[in-house]
mmCIF file of the N, C-alpha and C atoms, coordinates in Angstrom:
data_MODEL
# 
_entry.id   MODEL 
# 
loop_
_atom_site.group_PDB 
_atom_site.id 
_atom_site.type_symbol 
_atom_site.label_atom_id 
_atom_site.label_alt_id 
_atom_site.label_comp_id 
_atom_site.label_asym_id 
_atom_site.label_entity_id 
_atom_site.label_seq_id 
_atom_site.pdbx_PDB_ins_code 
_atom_site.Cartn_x 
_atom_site.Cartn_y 
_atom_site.Cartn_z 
_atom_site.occupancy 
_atom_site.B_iso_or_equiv 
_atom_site.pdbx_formal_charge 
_atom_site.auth_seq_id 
_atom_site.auth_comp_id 
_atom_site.auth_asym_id 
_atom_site.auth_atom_id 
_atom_site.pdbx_PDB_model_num 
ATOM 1   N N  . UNK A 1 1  ? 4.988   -31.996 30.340 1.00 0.00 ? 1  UNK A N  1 
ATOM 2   C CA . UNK A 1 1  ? 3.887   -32.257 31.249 1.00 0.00 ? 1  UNK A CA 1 
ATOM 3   C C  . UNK A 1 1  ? 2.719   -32.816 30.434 1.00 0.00 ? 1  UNK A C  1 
ATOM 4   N N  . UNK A 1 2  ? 2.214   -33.824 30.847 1.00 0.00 ? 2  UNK A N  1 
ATOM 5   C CA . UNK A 1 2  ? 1.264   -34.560 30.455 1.00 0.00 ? 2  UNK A CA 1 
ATOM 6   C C  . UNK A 1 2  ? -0.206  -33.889 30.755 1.00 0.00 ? 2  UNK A C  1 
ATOM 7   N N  . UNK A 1 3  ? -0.492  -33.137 29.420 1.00 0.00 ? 3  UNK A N  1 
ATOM 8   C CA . UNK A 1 3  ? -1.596  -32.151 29.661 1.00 0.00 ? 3  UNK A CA 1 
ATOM 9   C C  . UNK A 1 3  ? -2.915  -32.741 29.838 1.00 0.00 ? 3  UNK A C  1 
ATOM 10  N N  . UNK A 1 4  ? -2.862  -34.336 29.078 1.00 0.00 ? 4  UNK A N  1 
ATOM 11  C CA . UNK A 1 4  ? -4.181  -34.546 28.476 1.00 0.00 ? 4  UNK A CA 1 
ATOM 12  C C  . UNK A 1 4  ? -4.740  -35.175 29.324 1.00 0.00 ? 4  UNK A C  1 
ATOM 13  N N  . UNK A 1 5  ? -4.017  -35.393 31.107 1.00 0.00 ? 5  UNK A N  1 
ATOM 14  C CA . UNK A 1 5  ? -4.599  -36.446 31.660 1.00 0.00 ? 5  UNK A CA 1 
ATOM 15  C C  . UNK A 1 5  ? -6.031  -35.731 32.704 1.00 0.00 ? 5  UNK A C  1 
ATOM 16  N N  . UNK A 1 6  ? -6.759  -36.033 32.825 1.00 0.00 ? 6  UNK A N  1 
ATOM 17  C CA . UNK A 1 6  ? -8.075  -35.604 33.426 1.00 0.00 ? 6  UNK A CA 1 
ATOM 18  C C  . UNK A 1 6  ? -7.443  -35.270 34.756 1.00 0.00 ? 6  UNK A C  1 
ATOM 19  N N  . UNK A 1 7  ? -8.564  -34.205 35.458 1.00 0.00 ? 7  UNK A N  1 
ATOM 20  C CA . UNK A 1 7  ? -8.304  -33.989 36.760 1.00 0.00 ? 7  UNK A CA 1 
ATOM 21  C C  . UNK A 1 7  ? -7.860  -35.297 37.840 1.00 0.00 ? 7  UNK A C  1 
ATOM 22  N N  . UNK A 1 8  ? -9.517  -36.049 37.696 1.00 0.00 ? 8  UNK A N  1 
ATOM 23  C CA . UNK A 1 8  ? -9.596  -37.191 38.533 1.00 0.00 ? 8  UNK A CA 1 
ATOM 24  C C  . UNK A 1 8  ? -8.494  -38.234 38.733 1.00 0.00 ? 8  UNK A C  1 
ATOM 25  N N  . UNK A 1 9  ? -7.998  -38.525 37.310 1.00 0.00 ? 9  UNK A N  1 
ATOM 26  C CA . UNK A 1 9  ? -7.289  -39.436 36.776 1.00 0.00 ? 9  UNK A CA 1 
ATOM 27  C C  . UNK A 1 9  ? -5.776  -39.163 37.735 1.00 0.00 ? 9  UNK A C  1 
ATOM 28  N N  . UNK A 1 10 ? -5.390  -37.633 37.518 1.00 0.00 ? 10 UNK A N  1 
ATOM 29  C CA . UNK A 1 10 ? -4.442  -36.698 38.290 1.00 0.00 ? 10 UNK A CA 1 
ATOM 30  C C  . UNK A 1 10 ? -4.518  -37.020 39.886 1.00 0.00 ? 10 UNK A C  1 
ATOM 31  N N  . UNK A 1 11 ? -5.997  -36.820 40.782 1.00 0.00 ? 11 UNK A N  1 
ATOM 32  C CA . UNK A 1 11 ? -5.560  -37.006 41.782 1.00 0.00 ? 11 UNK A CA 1 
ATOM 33  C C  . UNK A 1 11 ? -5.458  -38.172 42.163 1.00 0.00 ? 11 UNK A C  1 
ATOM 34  N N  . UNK A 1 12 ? -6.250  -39.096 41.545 1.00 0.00 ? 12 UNK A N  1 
ATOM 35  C CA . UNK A 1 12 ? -5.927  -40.643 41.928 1.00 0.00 ? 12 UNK A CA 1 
ATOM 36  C C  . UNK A 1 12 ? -4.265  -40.961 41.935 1.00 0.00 ? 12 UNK A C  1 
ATOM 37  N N  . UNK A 1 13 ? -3.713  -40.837 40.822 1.00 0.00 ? 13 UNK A N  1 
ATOM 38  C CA . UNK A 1 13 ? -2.305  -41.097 40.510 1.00 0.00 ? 13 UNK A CA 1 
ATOM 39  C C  . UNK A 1 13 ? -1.737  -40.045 41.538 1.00 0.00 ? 13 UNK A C  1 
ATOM 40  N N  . UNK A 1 14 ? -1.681  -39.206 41.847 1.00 0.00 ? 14 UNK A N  1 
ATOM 41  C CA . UNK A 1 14 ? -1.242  -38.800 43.374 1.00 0.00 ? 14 UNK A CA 1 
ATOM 42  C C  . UNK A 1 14 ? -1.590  -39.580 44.652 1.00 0.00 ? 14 UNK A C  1 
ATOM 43  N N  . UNK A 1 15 ? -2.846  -39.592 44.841 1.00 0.00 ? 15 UNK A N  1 
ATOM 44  C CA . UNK A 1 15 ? -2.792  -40.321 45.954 1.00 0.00 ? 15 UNK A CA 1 
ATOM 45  C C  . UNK A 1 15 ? -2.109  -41.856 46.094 1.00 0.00 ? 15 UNK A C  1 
ATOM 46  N N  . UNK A 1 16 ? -1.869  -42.694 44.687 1.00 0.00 ? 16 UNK A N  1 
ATOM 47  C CA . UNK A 1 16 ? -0.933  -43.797 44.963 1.00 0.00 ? 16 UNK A CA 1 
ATOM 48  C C  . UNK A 1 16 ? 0.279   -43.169 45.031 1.00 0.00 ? 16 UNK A C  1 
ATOM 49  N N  . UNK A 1 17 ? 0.716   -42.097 44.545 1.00 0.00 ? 17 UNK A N  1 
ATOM 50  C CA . UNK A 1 17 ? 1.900   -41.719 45.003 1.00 0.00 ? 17 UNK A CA 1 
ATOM 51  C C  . UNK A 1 17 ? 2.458   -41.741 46.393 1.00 0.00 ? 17 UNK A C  1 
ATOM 52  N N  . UNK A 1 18 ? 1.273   -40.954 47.355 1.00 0.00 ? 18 UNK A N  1 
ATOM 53  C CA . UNK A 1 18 ? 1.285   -40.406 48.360 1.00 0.00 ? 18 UNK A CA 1 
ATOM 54  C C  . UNK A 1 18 ? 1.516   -41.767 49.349 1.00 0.00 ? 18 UNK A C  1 
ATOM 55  N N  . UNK A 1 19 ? 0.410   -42.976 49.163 1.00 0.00 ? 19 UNK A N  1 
ATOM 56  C CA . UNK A 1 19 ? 0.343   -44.060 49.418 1.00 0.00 ? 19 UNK A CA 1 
ATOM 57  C C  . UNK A 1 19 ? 1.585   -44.853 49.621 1.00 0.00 ? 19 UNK A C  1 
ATOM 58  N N  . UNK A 1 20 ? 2.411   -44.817 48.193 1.00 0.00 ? 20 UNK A N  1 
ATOM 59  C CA . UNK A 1 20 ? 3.202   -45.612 48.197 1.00 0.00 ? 20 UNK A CA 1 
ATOM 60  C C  . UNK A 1 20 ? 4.739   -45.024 49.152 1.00 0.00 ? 20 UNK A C  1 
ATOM 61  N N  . UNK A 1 21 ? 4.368   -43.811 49.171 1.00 0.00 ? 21 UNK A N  1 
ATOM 62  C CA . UNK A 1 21 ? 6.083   -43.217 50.029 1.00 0.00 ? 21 UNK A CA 1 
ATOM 63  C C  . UNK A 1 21 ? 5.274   -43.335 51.741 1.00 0.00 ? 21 UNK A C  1 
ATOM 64  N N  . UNK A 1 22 ? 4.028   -43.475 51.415 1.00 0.00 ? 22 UNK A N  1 
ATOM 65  C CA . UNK A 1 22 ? 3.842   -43.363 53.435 1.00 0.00 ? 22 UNK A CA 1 
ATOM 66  C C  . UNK A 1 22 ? 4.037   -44.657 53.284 1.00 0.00 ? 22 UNK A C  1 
ATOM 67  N N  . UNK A 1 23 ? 3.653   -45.741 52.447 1.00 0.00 ? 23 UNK A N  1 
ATOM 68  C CA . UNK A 1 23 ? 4.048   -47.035 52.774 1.00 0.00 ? 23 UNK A CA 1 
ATOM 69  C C  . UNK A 1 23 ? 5.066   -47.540 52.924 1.00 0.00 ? 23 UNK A C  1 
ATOM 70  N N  . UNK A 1 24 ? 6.324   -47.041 52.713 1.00 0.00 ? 24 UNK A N  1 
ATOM 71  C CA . UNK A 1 24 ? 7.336   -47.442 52.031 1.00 0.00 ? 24 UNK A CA 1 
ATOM 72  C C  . UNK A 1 24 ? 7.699   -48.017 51.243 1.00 0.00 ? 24 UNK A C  1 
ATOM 73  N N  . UNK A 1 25 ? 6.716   -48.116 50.483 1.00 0.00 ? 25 UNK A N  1 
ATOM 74  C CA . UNK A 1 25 ? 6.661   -49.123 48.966 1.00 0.00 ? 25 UNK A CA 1 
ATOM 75  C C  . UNK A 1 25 ? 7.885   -48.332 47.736 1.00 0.00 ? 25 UNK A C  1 
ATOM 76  N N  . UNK A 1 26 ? 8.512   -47.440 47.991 1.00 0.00 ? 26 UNK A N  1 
ATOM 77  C CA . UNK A 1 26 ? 9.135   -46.416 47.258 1.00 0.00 ? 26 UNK A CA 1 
ATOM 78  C C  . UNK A 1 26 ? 10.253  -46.883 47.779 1.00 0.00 ? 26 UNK A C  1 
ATOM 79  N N  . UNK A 1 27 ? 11.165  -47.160 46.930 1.00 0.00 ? 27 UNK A N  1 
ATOM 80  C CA . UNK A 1 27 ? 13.011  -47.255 46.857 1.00 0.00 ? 27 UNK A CA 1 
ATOM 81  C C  . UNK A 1 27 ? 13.526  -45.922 46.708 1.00 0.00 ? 27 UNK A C  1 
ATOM 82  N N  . UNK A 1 28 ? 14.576  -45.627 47.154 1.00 0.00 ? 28 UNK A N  1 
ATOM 83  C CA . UNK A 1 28 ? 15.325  -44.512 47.699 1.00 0.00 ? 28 UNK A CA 1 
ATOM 84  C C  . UNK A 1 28 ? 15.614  -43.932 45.412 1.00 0.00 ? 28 UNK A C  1 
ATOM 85  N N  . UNK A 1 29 ? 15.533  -44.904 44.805 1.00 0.00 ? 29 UNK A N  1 
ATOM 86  C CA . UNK A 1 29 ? 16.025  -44.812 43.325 1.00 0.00 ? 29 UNK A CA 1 
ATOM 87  C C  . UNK A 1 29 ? 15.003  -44.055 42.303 1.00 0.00 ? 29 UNK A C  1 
ATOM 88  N N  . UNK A 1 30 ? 13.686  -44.670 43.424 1.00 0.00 ? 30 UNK A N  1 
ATOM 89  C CA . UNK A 1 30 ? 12.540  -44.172 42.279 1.00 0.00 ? 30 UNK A CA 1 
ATOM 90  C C  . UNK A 1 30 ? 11.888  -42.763 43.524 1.00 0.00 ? 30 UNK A C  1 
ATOM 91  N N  . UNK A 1 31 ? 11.796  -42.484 44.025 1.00 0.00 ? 31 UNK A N  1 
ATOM 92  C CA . UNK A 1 31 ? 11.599  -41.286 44.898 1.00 0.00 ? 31 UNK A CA 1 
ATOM 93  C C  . UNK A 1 31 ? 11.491  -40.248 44.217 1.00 0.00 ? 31 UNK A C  1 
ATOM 94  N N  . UNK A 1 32 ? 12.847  -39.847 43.581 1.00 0.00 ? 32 UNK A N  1 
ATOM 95  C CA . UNK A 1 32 ? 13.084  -38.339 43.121 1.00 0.00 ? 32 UNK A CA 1 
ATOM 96  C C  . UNK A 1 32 ? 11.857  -38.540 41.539 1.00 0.00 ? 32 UNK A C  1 
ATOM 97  N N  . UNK A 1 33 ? 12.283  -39.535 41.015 1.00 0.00 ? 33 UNK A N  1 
ATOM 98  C CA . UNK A 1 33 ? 10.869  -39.519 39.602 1.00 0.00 ? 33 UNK A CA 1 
ATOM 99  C C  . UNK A 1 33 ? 9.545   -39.142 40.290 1.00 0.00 ? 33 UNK A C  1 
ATOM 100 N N  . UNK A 1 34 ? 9.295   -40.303 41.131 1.00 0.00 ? 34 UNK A N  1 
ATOM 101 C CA . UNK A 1 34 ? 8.229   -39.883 41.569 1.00 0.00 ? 34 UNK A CA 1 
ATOM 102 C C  . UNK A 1 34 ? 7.542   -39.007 42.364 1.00 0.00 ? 34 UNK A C  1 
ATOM 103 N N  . UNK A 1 35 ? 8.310   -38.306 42.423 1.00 0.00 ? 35 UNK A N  1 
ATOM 104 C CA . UNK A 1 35 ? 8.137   -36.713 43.156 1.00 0.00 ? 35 UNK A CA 1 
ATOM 105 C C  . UNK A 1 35 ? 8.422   -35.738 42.219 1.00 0.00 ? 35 UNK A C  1 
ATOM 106 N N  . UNK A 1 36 ? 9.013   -36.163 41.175 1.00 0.00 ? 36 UNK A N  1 
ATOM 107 C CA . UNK A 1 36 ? 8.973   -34.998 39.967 1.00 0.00 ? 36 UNK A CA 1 
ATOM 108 C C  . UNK A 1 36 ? 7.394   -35.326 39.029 1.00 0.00 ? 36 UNK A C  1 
ATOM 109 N N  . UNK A 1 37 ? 7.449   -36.593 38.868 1.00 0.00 ? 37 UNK A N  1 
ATOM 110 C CA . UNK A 1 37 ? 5.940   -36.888 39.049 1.00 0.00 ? 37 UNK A CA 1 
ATOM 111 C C  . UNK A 1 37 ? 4.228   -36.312 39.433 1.00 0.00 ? 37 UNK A C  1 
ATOM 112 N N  . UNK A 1 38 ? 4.746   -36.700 40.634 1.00 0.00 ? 38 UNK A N  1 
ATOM 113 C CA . UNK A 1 38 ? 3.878   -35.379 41.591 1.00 0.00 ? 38 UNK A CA 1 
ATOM 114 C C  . UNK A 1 38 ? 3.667   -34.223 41.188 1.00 0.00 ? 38 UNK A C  1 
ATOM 115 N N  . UNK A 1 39 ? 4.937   -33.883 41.107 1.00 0.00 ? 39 UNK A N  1 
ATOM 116 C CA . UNK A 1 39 ? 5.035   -31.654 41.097 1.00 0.00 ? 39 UNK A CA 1 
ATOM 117 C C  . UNK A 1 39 ? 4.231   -31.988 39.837 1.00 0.00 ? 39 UNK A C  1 
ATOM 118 N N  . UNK A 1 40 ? 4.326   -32.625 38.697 1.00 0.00 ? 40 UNK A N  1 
ATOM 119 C CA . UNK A 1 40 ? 4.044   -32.261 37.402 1.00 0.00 ? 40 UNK A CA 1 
ATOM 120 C C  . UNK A 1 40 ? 2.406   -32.591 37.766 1.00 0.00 ? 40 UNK A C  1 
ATOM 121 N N  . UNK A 1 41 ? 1.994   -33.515 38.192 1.00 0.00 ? 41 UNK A N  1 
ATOM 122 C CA . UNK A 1 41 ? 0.468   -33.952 38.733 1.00 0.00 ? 41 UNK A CA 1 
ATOM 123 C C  . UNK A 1 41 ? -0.382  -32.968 39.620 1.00 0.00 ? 41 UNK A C  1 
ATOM 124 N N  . UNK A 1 42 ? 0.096   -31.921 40.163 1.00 0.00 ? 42 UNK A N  1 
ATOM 125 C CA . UNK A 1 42 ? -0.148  -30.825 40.797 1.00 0.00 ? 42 UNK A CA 1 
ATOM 126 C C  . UNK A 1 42 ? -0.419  -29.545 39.983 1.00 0.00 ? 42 UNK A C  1 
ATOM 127 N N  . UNK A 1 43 ? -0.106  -29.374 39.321 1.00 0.00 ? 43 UNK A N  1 
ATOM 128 C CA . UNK A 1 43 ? 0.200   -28.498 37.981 1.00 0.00 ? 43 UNK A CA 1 
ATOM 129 C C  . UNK A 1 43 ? -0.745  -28.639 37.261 1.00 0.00 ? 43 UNK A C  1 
ATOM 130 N N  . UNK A 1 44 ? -1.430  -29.900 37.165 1.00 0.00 ? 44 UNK A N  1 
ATOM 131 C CA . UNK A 1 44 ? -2.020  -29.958 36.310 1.00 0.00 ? 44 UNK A CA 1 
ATOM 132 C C  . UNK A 1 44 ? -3.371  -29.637 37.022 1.00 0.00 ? 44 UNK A C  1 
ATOM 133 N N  . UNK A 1 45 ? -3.493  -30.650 38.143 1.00 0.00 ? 45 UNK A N  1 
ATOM 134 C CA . UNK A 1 45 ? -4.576  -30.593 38.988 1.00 0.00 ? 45 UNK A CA 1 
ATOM 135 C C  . UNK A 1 45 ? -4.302  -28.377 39.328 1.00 0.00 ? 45 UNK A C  1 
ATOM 136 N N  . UNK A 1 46 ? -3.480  -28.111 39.490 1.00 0.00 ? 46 UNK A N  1 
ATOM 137 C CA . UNK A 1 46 ? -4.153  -26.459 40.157 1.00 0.00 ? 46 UNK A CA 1 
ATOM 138 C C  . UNK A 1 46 ? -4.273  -25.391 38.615 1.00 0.00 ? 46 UNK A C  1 
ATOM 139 N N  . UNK A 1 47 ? -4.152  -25.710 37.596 1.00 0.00 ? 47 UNK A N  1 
ATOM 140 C CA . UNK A 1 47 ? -4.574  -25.750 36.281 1.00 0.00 ? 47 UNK A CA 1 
ATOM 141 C C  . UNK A 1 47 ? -5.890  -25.537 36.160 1.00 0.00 ? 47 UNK A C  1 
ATOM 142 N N  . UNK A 1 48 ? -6.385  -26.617 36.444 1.00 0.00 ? 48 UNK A N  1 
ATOM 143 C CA . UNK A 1 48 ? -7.615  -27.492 36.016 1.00 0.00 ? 48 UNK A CA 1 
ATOM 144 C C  . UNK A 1 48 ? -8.903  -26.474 36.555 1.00 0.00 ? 48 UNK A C  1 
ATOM 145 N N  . UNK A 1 49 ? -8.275  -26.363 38.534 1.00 0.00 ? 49 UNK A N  1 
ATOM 146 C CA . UNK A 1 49 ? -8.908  -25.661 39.388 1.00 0.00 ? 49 UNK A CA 1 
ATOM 147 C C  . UNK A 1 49 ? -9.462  -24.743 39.183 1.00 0.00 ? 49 UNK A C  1 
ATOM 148 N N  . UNK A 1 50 ? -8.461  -23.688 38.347 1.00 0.00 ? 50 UNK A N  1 
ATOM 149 C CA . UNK A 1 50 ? -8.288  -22.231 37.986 1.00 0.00 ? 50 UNK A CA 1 
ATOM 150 C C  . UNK A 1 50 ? -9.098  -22.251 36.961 1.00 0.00 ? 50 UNK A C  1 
ATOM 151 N N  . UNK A 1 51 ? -9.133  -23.027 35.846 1.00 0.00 ? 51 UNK A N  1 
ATOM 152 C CA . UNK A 1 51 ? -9.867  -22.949 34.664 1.00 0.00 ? 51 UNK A CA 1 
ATOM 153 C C  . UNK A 1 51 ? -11.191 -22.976 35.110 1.00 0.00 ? 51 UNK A C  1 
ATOM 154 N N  . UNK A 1 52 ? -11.567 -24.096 36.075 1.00 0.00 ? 52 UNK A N  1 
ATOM 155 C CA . UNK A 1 52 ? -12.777 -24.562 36.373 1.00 0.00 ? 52 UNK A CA 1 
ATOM 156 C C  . UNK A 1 52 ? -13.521 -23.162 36.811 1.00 0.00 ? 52 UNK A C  1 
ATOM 157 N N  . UNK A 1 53 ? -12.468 -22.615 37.778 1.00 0.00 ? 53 UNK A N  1 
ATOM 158 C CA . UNK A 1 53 ? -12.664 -21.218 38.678 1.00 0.00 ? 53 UNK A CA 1 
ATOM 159 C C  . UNK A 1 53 ? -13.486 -19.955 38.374 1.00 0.00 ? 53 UNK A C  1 
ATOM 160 N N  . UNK A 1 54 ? -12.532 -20.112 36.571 1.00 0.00 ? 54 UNK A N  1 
ATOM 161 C CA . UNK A 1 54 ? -12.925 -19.008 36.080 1.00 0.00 ? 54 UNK A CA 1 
ATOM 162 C C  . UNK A 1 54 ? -14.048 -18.874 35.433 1.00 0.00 ? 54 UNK A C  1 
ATOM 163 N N  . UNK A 1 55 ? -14.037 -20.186 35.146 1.00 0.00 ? 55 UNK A N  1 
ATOM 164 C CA . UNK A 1 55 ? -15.541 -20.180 34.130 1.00 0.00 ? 55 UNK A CA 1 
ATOM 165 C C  . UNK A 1 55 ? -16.723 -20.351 35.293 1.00 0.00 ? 55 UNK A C  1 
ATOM 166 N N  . UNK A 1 56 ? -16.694 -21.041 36.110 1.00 0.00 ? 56 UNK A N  1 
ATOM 167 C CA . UNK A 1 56 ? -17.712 -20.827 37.159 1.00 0.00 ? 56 UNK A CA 1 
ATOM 168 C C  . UNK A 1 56 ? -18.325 -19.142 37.456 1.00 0.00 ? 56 UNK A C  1 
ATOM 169 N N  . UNK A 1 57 ? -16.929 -18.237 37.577 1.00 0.00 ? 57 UNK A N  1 
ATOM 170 C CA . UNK A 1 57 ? -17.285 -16.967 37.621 1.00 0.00 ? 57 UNK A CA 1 
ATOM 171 C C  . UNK A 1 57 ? -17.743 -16.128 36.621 1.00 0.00 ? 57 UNK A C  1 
ATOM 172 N N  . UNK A 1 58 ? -16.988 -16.760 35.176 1.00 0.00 ? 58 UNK A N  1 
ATOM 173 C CA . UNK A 1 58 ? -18.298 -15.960 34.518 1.00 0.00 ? 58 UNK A CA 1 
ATOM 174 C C  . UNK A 1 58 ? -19.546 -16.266 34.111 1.00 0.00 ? 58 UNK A C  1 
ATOM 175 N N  . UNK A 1 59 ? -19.816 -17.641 34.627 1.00 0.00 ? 59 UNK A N  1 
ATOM 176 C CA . UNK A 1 59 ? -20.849 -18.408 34.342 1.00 0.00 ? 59 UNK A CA 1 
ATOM 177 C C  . UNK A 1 59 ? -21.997 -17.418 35.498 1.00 0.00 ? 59 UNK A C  1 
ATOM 178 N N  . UNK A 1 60 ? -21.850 -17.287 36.997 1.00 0.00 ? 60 UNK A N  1 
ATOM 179 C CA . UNK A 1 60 ? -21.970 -16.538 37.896 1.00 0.00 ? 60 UNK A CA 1 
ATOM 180 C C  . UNK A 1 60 ? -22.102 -14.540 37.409 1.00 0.00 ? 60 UNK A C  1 
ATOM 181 N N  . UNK A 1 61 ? -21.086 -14.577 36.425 1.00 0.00 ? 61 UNK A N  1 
ATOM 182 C CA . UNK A 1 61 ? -21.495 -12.708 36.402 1.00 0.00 ? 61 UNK A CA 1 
ATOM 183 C C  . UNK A 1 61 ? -22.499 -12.702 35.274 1.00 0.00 ? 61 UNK A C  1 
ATOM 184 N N  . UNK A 1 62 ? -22.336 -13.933 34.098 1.00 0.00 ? 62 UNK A N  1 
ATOM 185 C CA . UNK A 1 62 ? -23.968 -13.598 33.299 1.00 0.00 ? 62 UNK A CA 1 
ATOM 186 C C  . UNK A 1 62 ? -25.387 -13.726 34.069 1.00 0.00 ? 62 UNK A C  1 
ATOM 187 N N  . UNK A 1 63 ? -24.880 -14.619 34.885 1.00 0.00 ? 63 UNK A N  1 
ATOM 188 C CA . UNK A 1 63 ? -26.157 -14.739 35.786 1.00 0.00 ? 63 UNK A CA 1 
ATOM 189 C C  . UNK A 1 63 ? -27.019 -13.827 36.485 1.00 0.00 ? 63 UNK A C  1 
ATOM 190 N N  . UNK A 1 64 ? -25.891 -13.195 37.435 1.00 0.00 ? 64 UNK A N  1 
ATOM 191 C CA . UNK A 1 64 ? -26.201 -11.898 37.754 1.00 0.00 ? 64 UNK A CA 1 
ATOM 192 C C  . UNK A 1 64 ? -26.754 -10.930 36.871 1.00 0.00 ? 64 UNK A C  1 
ATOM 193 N N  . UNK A 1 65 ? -25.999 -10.887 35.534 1.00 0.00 ? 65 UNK A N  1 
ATOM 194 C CA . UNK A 1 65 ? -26.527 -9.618  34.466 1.00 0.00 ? 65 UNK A CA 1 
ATOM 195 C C  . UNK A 1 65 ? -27.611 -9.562  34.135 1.00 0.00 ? 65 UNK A C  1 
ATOM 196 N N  . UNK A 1 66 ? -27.713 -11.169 33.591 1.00 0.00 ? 66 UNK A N  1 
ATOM 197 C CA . UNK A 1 66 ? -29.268 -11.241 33.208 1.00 0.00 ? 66 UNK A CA 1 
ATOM 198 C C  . UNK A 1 66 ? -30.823 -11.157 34.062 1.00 0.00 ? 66 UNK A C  1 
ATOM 199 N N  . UNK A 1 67 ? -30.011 -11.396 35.694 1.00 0.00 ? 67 UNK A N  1 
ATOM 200 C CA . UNK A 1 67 ? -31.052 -10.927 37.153 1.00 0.00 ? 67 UNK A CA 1 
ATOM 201 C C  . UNK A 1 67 ? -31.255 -9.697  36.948 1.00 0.00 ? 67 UNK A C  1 
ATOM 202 N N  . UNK A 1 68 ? -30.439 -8.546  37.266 1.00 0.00 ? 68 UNK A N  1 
ATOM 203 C CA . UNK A 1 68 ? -30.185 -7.272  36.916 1.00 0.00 ? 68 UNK A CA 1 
ATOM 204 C C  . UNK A 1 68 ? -30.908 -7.172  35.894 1.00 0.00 ? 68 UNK A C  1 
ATOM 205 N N  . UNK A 1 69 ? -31.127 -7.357  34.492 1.00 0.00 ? 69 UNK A N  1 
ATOM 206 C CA . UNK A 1 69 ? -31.363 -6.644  33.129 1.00 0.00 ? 69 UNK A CA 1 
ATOM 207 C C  . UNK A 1 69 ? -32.929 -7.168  33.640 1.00 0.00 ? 69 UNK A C  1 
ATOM 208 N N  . UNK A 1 70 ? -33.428 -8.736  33.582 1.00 0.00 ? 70 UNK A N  1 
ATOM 209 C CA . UNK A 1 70 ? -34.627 -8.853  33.850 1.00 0.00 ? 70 UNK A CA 1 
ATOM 210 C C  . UNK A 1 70 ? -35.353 -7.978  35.151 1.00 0.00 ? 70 UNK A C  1 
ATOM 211 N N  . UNK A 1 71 ? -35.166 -7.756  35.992 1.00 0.00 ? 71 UNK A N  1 
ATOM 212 C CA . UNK A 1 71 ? -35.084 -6.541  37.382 1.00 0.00 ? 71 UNK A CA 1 
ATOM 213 C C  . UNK A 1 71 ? -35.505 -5.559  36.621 1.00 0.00 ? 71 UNK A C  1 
ATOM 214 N N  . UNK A 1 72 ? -34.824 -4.534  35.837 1.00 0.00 ? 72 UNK A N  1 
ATOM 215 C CA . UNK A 1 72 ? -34.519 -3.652  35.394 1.00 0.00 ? 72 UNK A CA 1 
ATOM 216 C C  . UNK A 1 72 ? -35.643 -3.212  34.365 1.00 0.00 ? 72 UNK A C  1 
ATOM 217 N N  . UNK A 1 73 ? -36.341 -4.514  33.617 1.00 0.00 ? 73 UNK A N  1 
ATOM 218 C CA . UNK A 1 73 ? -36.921 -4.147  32.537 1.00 0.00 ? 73 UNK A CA 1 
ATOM 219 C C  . UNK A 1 73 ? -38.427 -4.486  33.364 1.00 0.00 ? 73 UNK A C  1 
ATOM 220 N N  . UNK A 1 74 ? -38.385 -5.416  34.571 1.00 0.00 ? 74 UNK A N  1 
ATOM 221 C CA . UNK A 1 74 ? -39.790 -5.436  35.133 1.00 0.00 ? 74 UNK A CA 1 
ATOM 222 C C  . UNK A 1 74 ? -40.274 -4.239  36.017 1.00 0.00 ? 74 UNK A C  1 
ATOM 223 N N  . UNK A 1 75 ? -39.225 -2.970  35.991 1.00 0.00 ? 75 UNK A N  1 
ATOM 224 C CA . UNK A 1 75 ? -39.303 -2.211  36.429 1.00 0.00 ? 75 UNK A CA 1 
ATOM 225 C C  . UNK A 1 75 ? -40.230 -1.032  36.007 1.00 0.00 ? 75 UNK A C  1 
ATOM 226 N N  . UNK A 1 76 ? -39.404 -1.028  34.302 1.00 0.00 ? 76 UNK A N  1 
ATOM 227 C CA . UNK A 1 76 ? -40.406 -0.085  33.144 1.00 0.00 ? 76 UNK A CA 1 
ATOM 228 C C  . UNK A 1 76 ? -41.387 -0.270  32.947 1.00 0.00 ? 76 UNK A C  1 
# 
């Protein structure tokens, strides 16, 4: 799996995927690649999500801490 390719880069190259089988631009030969393709382009993209996810949340619980601790000390 092609780790290094950017999110964006990921869903673009899906959506010509997507494009090209609603178009019928896809031969019955290249289908299965390009749907193994896909799965691997998905993977990366719900990867990406999760990473993004997580760091958002702890980006979000220092935030909070440091509300809390400043709170806390304008209290004393």
């Amino acid at each position: 799996m092609d780790e290094s390719i950017k999110y964006s880069e990921a869903i673009e190259e899906l959506e010509n995927i997507v494009n090209e089988i609603e178009d019928d631009r896809i031969s019955l030969d290249e289908l299965t690649n390009k749907l193994k393709r896909a799965s691997s382009l998905i993977k990366i993209c719900k990867k990406a999500l999760f990473e993004t996810e997580q760091e958002v949340k702890t980006i979000l619980d220092e935030m909070n801490e440091s509300s809390t601790e400043q709170e806390s000390s304008e209290e004393n």
